[in-house]
C-alpha positions as a printed Julia matrix, in Angstrom:
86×3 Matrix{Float64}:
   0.0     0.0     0.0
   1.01    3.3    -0.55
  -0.43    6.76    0.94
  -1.03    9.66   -2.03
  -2.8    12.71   -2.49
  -4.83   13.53   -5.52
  -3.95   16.13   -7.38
  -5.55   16.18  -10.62
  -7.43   14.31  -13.32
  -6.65   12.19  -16.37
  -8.38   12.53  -19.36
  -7.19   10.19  -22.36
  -8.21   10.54  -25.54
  -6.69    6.81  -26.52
  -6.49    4.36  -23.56
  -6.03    0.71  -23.55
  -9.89   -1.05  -23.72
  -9.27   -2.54  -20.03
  -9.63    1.38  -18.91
 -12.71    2.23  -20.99
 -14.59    4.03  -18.14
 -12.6     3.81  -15.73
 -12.22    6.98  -13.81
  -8.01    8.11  -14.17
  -6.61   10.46  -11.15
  -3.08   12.12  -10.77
  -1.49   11.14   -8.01
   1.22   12.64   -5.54
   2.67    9.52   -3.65
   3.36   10.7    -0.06
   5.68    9.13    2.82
   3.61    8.52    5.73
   4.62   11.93    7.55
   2.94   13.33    4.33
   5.54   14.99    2.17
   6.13   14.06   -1.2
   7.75   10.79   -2.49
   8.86   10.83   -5.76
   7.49   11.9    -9.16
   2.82   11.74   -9.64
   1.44    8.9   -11.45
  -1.64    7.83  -12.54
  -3.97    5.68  -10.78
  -7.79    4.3   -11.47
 -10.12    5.66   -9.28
 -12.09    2.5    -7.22
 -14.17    4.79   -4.63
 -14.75    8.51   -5.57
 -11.83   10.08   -4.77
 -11.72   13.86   -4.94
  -9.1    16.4    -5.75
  -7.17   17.13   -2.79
  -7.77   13.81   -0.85
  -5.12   11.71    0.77
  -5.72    7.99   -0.55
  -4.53    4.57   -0.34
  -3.2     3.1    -3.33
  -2.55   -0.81   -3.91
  -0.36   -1.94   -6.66
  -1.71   -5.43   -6.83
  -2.81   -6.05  -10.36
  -5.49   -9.39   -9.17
  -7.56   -6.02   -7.95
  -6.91   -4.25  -10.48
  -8.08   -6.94  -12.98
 -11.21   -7.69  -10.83
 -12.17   -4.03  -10.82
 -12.2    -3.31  -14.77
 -13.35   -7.13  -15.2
 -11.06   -7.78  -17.49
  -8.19  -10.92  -17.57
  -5.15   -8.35  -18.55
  -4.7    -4.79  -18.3
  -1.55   -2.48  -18.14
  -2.85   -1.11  -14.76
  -0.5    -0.42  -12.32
  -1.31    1.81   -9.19
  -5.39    1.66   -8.39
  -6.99    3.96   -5.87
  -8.7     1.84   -2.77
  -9.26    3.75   -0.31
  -9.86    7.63    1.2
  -7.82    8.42    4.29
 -10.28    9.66    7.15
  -9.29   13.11    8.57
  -7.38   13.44   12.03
């Protein structure tokens, strides 16, 4: 798992079919004291996440492939969660 916060949105003109719908966010990965950890990425969006929202990211591509319902996709990073305020 790996904590992030959203920063923008994705839209792609030409995606691979697996993503057809699927909801693309930019993310900022974060260490867990919340500054930035290396370079944004893209992640699909599994819950609703909103701009400016600290998430939890999984990298395991069994969700990834249940979620889009497909038996291969180039998904990587997929949003899974929405980190409750403190």
């Amino acid at each position: 798992m790996q904590l992030a916060t959203v920063i923008g949105r994705v839209t792609a003109t030409l995606k691979h079919e697996s993503m057809r719908g699927a909801k693309l966010m930019l993310v900022q990965p974060q260490t867990i004291a919340g500054t930035p950890d290396g370079e944004p990425f893209v992640a699909v969006d599994a819950v609703g996440a909103a701009m400016g929202q600290r998430v939890m990211l999984t990298s395991d591509g069994r969700f990834s492939r249940s979620l889009l319902k497909v038996d291969a996709t180039p998904v990587r990073w997929t949003i899974i969660g929405i980190k409750d305020d403190e």
